[in-house]
Structure formats: structure tokens, C-alpha cells
C-alpha positions in Angstrom: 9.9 -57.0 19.9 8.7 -56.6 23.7 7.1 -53.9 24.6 6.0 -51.9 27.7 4.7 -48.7 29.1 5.5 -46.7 32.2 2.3 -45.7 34.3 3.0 -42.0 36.4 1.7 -42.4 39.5 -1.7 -40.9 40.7 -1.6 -37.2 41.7 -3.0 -36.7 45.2 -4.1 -34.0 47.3 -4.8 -34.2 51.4 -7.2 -31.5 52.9 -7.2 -30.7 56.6 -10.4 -30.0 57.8 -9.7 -28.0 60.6 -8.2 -28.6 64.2 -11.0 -29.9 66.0 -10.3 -33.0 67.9 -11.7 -35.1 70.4 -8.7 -37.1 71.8 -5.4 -34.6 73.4 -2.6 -36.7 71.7 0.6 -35.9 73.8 2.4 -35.1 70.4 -0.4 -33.7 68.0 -1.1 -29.8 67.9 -4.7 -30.5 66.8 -5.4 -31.8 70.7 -3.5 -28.8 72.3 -5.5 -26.3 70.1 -8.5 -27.8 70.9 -8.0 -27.9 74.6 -7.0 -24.6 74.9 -10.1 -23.2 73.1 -8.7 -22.3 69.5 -10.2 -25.0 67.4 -13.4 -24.5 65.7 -15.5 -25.8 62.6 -15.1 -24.9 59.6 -17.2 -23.3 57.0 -17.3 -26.0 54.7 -17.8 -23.8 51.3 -14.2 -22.7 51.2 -12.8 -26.7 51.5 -15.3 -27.7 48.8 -13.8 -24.7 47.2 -10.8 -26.2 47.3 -11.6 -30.1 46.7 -12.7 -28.8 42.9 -9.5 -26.9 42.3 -7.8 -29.8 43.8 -9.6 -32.1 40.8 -9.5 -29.9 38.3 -5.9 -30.3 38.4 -6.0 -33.7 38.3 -5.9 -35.0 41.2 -7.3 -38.6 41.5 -6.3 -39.2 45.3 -7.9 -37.6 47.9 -7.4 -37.4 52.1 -9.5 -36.2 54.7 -7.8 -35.4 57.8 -7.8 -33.5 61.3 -7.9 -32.8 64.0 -10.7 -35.3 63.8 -12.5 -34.8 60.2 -15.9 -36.4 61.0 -16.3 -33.7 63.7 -16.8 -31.1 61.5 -20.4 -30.5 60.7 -20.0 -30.4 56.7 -18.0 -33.6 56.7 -20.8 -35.4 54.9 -21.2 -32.7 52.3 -17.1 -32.9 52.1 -17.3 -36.7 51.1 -20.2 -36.4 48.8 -18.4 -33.5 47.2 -15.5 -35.7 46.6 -17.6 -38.6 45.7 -19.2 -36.5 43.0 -16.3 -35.0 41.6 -15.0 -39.0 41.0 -12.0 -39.3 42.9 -11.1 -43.1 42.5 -9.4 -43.2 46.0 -11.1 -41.3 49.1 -8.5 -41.5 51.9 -10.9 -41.3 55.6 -8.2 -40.6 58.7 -9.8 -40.8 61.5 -9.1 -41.3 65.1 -12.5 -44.1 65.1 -14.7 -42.6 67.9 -17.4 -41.2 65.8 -17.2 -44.3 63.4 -17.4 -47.0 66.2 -21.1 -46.1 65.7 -21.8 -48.0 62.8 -24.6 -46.1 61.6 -22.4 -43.4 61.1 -20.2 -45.6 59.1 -23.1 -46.7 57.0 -24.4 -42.8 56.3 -20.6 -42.7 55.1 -20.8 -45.3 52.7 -24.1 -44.4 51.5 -22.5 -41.9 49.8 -21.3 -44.2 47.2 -17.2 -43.6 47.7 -14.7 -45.7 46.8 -12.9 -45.4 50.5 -9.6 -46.2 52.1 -10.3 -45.7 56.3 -6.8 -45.3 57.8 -7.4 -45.2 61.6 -5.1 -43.2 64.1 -4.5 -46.5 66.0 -1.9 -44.9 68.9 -0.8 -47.8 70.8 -1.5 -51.3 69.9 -2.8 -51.8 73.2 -5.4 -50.1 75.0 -3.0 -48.9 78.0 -0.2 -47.3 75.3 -3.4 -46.4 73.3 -4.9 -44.7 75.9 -2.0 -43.1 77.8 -1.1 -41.5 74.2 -4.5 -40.3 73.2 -5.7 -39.4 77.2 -9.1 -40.2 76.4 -10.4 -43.2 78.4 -12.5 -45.8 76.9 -10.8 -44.6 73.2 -9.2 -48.0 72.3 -12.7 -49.8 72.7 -13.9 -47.5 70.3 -11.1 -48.1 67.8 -12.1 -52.1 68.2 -15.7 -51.1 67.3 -14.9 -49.4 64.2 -12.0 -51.9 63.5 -15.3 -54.2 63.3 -17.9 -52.7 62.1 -15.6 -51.3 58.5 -14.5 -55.2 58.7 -17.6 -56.6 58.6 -18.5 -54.2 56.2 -15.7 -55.3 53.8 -14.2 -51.8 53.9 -10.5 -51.3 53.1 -8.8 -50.7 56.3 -5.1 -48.8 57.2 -3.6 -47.7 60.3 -1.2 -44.8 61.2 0.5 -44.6 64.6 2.9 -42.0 65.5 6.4 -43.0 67.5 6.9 -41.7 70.9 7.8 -43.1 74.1 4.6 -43.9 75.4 3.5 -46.1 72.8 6.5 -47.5 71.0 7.1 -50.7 72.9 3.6 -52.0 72.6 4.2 -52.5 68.7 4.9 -55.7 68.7 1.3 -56.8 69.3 0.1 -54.8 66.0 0.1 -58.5 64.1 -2.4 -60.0 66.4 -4.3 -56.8 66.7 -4.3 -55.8 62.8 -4.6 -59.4 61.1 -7.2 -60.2 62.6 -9.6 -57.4 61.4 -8.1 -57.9 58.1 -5.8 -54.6 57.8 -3.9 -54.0 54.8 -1.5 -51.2 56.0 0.3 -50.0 59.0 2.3 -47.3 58.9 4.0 -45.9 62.2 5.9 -42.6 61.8 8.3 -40.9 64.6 6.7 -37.4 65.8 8.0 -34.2 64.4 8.0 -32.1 66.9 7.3 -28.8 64.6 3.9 -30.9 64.2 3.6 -31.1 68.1 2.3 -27.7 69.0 4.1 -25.5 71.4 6.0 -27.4 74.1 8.7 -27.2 76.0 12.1 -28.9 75.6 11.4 -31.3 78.4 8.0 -32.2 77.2 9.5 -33.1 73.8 12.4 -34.6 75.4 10.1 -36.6 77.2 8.0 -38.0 73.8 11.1 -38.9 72.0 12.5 -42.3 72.9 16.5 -42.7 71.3 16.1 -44.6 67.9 18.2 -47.4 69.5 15.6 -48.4 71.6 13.2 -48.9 68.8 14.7 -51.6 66.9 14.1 -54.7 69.0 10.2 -54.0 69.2 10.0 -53.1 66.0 12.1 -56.3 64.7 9.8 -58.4 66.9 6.6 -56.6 65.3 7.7 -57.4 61.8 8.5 -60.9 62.9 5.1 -61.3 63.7 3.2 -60.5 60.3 2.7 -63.1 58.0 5.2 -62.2 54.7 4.0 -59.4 52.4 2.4 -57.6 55.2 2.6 -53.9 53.7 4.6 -51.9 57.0 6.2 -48.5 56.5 8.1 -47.3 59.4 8.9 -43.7 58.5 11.9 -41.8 59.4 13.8 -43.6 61.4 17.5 -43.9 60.0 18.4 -46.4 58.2 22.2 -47.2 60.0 20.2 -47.4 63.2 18.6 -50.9 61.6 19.8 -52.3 58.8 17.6 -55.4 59.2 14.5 -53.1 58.7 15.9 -51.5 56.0 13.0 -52.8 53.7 10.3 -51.7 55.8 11.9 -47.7 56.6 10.8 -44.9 54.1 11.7 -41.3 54.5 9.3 -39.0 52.6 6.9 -40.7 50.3 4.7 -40.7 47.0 4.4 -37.0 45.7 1.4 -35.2 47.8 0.1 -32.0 47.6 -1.5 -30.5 51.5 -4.0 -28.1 52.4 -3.6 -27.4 55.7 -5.6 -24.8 58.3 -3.4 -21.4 59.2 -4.8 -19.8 62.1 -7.7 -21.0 63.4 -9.8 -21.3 60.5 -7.9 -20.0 56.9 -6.8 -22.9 54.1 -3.1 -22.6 53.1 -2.9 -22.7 49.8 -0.8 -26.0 48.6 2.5 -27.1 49.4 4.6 -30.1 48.6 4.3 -32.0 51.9 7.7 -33.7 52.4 9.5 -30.7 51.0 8.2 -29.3 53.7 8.8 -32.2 56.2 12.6 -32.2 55.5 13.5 -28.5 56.5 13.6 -29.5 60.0 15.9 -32.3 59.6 19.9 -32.5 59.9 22.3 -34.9 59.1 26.4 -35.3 60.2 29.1 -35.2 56.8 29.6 -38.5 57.4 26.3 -39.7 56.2 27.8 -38.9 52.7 29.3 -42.3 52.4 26.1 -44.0 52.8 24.9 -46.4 50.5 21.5 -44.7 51.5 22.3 -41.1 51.8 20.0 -40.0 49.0 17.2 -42.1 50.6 17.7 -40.5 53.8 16.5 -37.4 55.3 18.9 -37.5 58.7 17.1 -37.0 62.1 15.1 -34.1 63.4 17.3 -31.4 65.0 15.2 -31.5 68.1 16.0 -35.0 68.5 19.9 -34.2 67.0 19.9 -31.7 70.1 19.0 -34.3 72.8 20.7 -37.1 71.8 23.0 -36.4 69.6 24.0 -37.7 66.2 27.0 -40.3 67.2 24.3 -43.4 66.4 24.5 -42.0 62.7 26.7 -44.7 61.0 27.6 -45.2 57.3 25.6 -48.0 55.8 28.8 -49.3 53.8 28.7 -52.4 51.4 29.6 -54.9 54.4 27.4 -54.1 56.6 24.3 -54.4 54.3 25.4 -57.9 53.0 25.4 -59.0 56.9 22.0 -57.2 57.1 20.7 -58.4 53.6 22.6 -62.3 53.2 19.6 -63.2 50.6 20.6 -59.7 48.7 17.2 -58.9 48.7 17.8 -55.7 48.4 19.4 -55.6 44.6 19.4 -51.9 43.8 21.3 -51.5 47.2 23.4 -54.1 46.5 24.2 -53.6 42.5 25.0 -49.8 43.4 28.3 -50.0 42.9 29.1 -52.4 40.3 26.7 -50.7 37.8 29.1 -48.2 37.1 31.1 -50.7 35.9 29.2 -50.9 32.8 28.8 -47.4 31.2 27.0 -48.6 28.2 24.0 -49.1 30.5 22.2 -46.2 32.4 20.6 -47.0 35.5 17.3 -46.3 37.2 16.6 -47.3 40.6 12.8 -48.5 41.2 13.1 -48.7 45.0 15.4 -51.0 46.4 14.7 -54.1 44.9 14.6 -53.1 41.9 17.2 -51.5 38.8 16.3 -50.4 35.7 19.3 -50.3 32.7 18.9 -48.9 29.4 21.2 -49.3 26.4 20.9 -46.8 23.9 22.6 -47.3 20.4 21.0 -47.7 17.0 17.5 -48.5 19.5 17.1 -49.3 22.8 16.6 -52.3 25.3 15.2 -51.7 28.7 15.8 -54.9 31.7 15.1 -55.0 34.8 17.3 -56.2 37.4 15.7 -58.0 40.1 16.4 -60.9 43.0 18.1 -63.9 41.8 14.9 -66.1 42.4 12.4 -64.4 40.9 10.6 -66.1 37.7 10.8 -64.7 33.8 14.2 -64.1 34.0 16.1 -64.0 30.6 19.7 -64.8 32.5 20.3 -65.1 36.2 23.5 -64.7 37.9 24.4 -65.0 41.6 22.9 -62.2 43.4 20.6 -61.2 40.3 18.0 -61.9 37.8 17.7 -60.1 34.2 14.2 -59.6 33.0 13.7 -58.1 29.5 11.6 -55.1 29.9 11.8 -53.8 26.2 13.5 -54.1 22.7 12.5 -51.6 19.8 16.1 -52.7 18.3 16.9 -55.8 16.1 16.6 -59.6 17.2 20.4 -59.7 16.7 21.4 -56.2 18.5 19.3 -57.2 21.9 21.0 -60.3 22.0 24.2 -58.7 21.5 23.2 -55.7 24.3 21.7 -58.7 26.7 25.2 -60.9 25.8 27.4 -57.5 26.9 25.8 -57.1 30.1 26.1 -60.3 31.2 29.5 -60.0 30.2 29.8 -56.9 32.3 28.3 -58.7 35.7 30.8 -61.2 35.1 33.2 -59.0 34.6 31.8 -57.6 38.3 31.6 -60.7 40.1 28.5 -62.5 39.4 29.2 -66.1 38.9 26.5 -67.1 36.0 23.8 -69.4 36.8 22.1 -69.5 33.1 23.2 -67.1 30.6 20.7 -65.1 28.3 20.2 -66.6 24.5 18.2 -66.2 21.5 15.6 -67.5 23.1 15.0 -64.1 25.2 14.5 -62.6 21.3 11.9 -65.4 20.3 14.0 -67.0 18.2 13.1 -70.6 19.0 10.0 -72.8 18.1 7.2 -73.3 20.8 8.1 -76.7 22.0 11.9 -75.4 22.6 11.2 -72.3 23.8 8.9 -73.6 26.9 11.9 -76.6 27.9 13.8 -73.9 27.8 12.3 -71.5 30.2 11.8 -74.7 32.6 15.3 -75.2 32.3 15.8 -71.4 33.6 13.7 -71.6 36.5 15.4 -74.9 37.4 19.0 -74.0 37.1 21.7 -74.6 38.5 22.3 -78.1 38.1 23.9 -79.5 40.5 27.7 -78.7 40.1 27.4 -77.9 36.3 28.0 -74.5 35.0 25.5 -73.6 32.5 28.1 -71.6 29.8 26.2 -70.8 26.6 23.4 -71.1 24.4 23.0 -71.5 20.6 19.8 -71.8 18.5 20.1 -73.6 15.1 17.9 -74.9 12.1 16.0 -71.8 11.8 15.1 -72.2 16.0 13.6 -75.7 15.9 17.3 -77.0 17.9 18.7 -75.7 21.0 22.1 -76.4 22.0 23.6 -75.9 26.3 27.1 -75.8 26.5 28.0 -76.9 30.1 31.1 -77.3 32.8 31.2 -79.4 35.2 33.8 -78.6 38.4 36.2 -80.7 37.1 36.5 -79.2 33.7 34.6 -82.0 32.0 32.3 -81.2 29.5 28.7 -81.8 28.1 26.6 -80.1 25.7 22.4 -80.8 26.1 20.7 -80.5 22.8 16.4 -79.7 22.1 15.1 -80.1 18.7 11.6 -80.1 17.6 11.4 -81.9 14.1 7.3 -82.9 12.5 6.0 -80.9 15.9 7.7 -83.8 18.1 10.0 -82.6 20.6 13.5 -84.7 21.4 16.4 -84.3 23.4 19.5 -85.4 24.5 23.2 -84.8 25.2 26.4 -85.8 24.1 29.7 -85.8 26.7 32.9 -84.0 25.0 35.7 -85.8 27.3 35.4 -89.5 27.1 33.1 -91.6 30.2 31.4 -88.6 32.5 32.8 -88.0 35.7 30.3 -87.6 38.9 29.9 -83.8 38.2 28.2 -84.0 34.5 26.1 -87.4 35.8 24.8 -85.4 38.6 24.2 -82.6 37.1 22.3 -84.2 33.9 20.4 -85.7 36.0 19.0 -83.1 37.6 18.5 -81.3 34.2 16.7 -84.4 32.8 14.6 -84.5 36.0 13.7 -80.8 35.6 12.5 -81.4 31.5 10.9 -84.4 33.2 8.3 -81.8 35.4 
């Protein structure tokens, strides 16, 4: 039988190393405190302190943020410290001033880390940069550092945060980030409990109305080439359901070690536990398809502009947002509970994991209709065979139920699962078949059943055209010589079964 294993993600820990910070970002407290006076270095004992506690817990992931991280004078001994305790990812967030020396990048690298430099990249031009930040000549810096880590081969990410002096230049991130080879943006709207102490018109004036970010952020993800990895964090979901696939709220399970005061570590808290208990949503978001993945809006922003916008993501309005029903998990939501023999396990959105539990188990994975290795594949949705510790005969009868059971929901079947999922058929069969899967449909045909005879060295397709008309396709392999053919059950074939066998033949052909 099949087997597989489930990895647990990396635990990972983030570090502030203090407020000091040589940009005044309208929204960041870091620049406030450091203009005013109250931002310092840190003794740097008490955060290596902290880096082995943070490891011998078992943390493999590590950040290194501000403020502005390489300003503090023990940064080097931070990241040698972390390099010598083997963290196998070394997270760098900087604002890129210091490193658009690239001598300073190189001491950094001397180190020996295995680094991830995610830049504080605040406008994707160097008037929104620059008007954000309000340091002059801070965007040519971020160019010079964008260059030297890229001719350097270093992994690059970028963060940005949301607010209304920067969000319409998005849309020229692709140009910008491509061509430096970035693997990562992430763009975030600003919490104002992160903002330092301001006033309600000051915050009023850094938080643009989530309507207004949808067409520059469309256009933005327009513009990077497919499989570009964007997360666009916290913006509701009912506000743009095209973007849907690109919006997170929260994120992978992070512990933080922030500065109280002026100069004390916190101890560790669960960062976006922490990041939801200023956020509010109206009842209504209750019957959203993505309440649970939702964490509502900010109050402060709930207090200027209300929460009207907040709309119900219901079933209809994600298939006109999601056509190619990308978006499977979303989609299958629903009909799953239509078959309580399974239990369900979302793996993001495009994914669904069902187990069926009765003498043993069987684990599939429920994917996009196109994707390859699929045992059966119905409109809307693939089925991939994760795991079996049960019998040949008992998977194929749990794989033959819940195919019965998307049916039975609505999902017209484009090839049906068979012994073959359960290695029940000889070598030569078994690979015409699995071309066969990845070709299907055929034509007008309907693709019905599936048996396996003389001990798996035959193969037999029961299939329907429109009409009713039938035809059943047969593979044998007999002395290691594979043969095929079919044979029509309703007299001369009608135009459905010719074009549809010829399109099967054509596929066994390739």
C-alpha cells in the first residue's frame, strides 16, 4: 500500500533588537521613538540570552528585526550567535541603508549563515518610497542593496506596509522586484496599535478605505509572471474576491520577542494571537465561506469607515470570482458534508484532505481538476491517493464510495477511480492507463467504469457516448506485448463513440 508522512512545520522565533531606526516611517513606532530621543542600543548579552533559549526549544527559524537591526552595535555578534547555534533559516529585516554598502553585506555573509534578507521596501517607487520612509535619498539605497545581495546570489524578500501614501505605486513592484530576482513580497495594511502614539487624524490620514486598494493591487498581481509568491495581509476577503488567493490573515505559528520600554525583552508571545485583539468583525461575517480565515478589520479603521463594505463571501459570488474553481477547499466546503464517511482537513484553499476510517484507513487529497496523478477526476476536482494501510479490495471500495458521493453532489465524472489506483494491473497496462487519465475526456464520451481481469494483465473502459451509444476499450498485455482495442455494443457507431475513440486512440498513440 501507499504510504506517506506529514512534516510539522519549522518552529520559529523573531527577536527585536531594539527601536533604533534610521528612516521616520509615518506608521512605524520604531521611527517616532527614535525621533523623539527614546531609542537606544541594546546590550547585546541579554538577546544572545534569549537567541539560546529560543534554540533550545527548538526553534529552527530565526528573524532579526527593528527598528533597524544592523544599527545596533552587537548585530554581528547576534548573527554569529545564531549562526553558531545552527539555525537553518536566518531571517535579516532590514530597511537596506546600512547594507547598500556591500562591504557590510559581505562581513554579514562572512559569518557563514544560511540567510533570507527581507527588505522594508515602502513604496515601489522612490517618491511613495521616500514620502513613506521621510528619509531622502533612501530608495537609491534600497536599489544598492537590491544589487549588491543579487549579485551576490542571496535570497531576497520584501515587506511593505499599506497606507495611503504608498499603496497606489504597487503596481510597479513586478518591474521593480523581477528584475533583481526577488522571491517574496509581502505587503501588509498598518495596525495602528503598531503605529506609536498618534492622533485620530493622523491615523485617519495613513489608512486609505480597502475599496480603493483593489484595482492597484489587481493590476500588481497582473503584472508578475505566474507563481510569483505575493501575500497581501489583512485585507478582507469580500472586499476582493479575485485576490482571494493572494490575501492571508495571520500566518505560520511565530513566537516574538519584542523590546518593552526602552530597552527590556518581553518574554514570548504568540504573535498573531496577539495581532487579532485589535480587530472587529459585524455578525454577518458568520455566513462567510471564509469567516474562519478571516480576522475582520481593525477597529480603528471599523471607526472611520465603517464596516458596510463587509459582505458575505457566499457560494455565488466565489464561482464568479473563481470560474476555474481554483480554489477547491473553498469550493468543496459544502458538499463535503455530504459524505459523513469521510472527514475533512482543509490544507489551505486549494487543497482537502478526507479520511475514511473503518477496518484501516485511506487518506486522498482533493485537488484542481487539472492537476496530474489523479486516481479519478470529476468536474471541478481531482482525487489523489495519499494513503492506504487497508486492503487492495477495501480502498477500492472507499475510493468507489466517494466518487459515488461527489456524484451524488454534482460532479459530472470525467474518469472514475479503478483497481488500477491499488496496483492491480501489470506495468504495460497500468502506464496506458495513467495516459488515458491525464487525457480524458474524450470528446463527448463519458468515461463510466473500469474493470481489471486475468489476474491485471487486461483492462476493460466502459464508455457513453451522448447519445446513449455504447463502447467498451479493452488493454491486455499477453508474452510482455501490449494490445488494444474496442468493441461497439449498439450496432455501426454513431459520431459520438467515432469521435471520441479517436481521440482515445490518439492519446495511447503519444
Amino acid at each position: 500500500m501507499l504510504s506517506s508522512s506529514v512534516v510539522e512545520p519549522e518552529r520559529q522565533v523573531e527577536i527585536q533588537l531594539g527601536h533604533m531606526c534610521n528612516n521616520r516611517c509615518r506608521f512605524c513606532v520604531s521611527g517616532q521613538r527614535t525621533g523623539m530621543g527614546a531609542a537606544g542600543p541594546l546590550d547585546v548579552e541579554p538577546i544572545l540570552a534569549r537567541i539560546r533559549g529560543a534554540r533550545a526549544q527548538g526553534h529552527g527559524k530565526i528573524t532579526l528585526l527593528g527598528g533597524e537591526p544592523t544599527l545596533q552595535p552587537g548585530f554581528l555578534d547576534v548573527v554569529r550567535e545564531c549562526v553558531a547555534l545552527g539555525f537553518d533559516e536566518i531571517v535579516l529585516f532590514t530597511n537596506g541603508v546600512k547594507t547598500a554598502r556591500g562591504s557590510f553585506v559581505d562581513e554579514v555573509l562572512a559569518t557563514g549563515g544560511r540567510f533570507i534578507w527581507r527588505l522594508s521596501i515602502q513604496g515601489a517607487t522612490r517618491e511613495s518610497h521616500e514620502n513613506t520612509t521621510r528619509r531622502p535619498g533612501s530608495f537609491a539605497r534600497i536599489l544598492k542593496t537590491l544589487e549588491a545581495l543579487h549579485r551576490r546570489g542571496e535570497r531576497i524578500t520584501v515587506n511593505m506596509c499599506v497606507v495611503v501614501t504608498n499603496y497606489e505605486s504597487v503596481d510597479r513592484f513586478p518591474d521593480l522586484l523581477q528584475r533583481y530576482g526577488v522571491r517574496q513580497l509581502h505587503l501588509d495594511l498598518m495596525r495602528p496599535l503598531d503605529a506609536g502614539h498618534r492622533t485620530d487624524e493622523e491615523l485617519r490620514s495613513l489608512m486609505p478605505a480597502h475599496a480603493s486598494l483593489v484595482a492597484p493591487l489587481t493590476r500588481m498581481i497582473e503584472g508578475f509572471r505566474e507563481g510569483f509568491d505575493v501575500n497581501i495581509g489583512n485585507v478582507p476577503y469580500c472586499v476582493a474576491p479575485k485576490l482571494i488567493p493572494w490575501i492571508h490573515h495571520d500566518g505560520e505559528q511565530t513566537d516574538t520577542i519584542a523590546v518593552d520600554g526602552d530597552a527590556e525583552l518581553s518574554e514570548a508571545w504568540d504573535k498573531y494571537q496577539v495581532k487579532r485583539r485589535d480587530k472587529v468583525k459585524p455578525a454577518s461575517c458568520r455566513d462567510c465561506l471564509l469567516e474562519d480565515r478571516c480576522s475582520g478589520v481593525f477597529e480603528t479603521y471599523a471607526r472611520f469607515h465603517g464596516t458596510s463594505e463587509l459582505v458575505p463571501v457566499t457560494l455565488d459570488v466565489l464561482r464568479a470570482a473563481d470560474p476555474e474553481r481554483k480554489l477547491v477547499a473553498l469550493h468543496l466546503r459544502e458538499r463535503l458534508r455530504r459524505l459523513p464517511a469521510w472527514s475533512a482537513e482543509e490544507m489551505g484553499i486549494e487543497e482537502t484532505h478526507l479520511r475514511w476510517d473503518a477496518d484501516a484507513a485511506v487518506v486522498v487529497a482533493l485537488r484542481r481538476e487539472d492537476l496530474p496523478g489523479a486516481v479519478a477526476r470529476f468536474d471541478g476536482v481531482s482525487v489523489h491517493l495519499l494513503s492506504a494501510s487497508a486492503t487492495r479490495g477495501v480502498t477500492l471500495d472507499a475510493l468507489r464510495g466517494l466518487a459515488d458521493g461527489l456524484i451524488g453532489a454534482g460532479h459530472a465524472v470525467v474518469h472514475p477511480p479503478g483497481p488500477d489506483a491499488v496496483g492491480e494491473c501489470a506495468p504495460s497496462v497500468a502506464q496506458r492507463l495513467r495516459r488515458l487519465r491525464e487525457a480524458a475526456p474524450f470528446g463527448p464520451l463519458c468515461w463510466r467504469d473500469l474493470r481489471v481481469i486475468k489476474g491485471g494483465n487486461r483492462v476493460e473502459l466502459d464508455l457513453v457516448g451522448n447519445g446513449g451509444d455504447r463502447a467498451t476499450v479493452w488493454l491486455d498485455e499477453i508474452d510482455r506485448r501490449a494490445r488494444g482495442g474496442y468493441l461497439l455494443a449498439d450496432g455501426p457507431p454513431q459520431r459520438d463513440i467515432v469521435e471520441g475513440l479517436g481521440a482515445l486512440m490518439l492519446a495511447l498513440r503519444h
